[in-house]
Steps between C-alpha positions, in 0.01 A plus 500: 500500500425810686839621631709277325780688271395584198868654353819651559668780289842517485732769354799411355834653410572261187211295362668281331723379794223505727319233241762248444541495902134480598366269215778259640374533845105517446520233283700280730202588767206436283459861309381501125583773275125721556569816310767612266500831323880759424478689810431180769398165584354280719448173659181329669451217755161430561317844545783719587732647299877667476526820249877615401461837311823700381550804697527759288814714431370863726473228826828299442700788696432277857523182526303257696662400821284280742608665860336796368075553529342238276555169446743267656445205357313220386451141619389196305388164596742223426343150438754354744816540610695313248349734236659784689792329457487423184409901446810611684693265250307710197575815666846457533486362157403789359768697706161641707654643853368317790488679804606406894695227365661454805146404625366296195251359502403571873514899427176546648520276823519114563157481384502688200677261239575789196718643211545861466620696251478820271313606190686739205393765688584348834159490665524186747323216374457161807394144388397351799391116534180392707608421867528102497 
C-alpha cells in the first residue's frame, strides 16, 4: 500500500450540485457512498477515497479554473470501451458538457480511446478505456 492514494479533497462551490453529479459518476465507476456528514461527502473504491467539502462563503470570491496552478484534471479507468460509450450517452443525458467533441472519443490520440467532459465547477474530468 505504501504510496498508493489514500484521498482527495475537493472544494466545491455548491455542494449539493457537486453531489448529485459525482454520486452519478462514482457510482457508475464502482464508488460507494464512504462518508456523509452537512458540510461534505465522500466516495471510496478500494482504499482510496474522493472528499467533496463545501467551500465556504469568505473563499467563494474565485472560482476554480483548471489552466490556473492546481489541478487539471482527473482520469478514471473505464472497464472497456463500450462503457465509455455508454458514459458519454449518461453524460449527455444529464446535459453534462463533453469536451473536444470534434475529436470524440480519440481526444487524446489514436490510442487513447476516451470521453471528456466537465464537473459543476468545470474541473476536467477523462474516462479513458484500457488500450485493446
Amino acid at each position: 500500500m505504501r504510496g498508493l492514494l489514500h484521498h482527495i479533497e475537493f472544494y466545491v462551490s455548491d455542494l449539493q450540485r457537486s453531489v448529485e453529479f459525482w454520486g452519478w459518476l462514482l457510482g457508475e465507476l464502482g464508488y460507494t457512498l464512504y462518508q456523509d456528514w452537512p458540510e461534505g461527502k465522500s466516495w471510496k473504491l478500494g482504499e482510496t477515497y474522493l472528499v467533496f467539502v463545501q467551500t465556504e462563503e469568505r473563499f467563494l470570491d474565485v472560482p476554480y479554473h483548471r489552466c490556473r496552478t492546481g489541478l487539471n484534471h482527473l482520469a478514471f479507468h473505464a472497464e472497456s470501451r463500450e462503457h465509455v460509450d455508454s458514459l458519454t450517452s449518461q453524460l449527455k443525458e444529464h446535459n453534462v458538457r463533453i469536451l473536444y467533441p470534434d475529436m470524440h472519443p480519440y481526444a487524446g490520440g489514436e490510442s487513447h480511446y476516451a470521453v471528456y467532459f466537465e464537473d459543476p465547477d468545470r474541473m476536467k474530468v477523462e474516462i479513458v478505456a484500457p488500450n485493446e
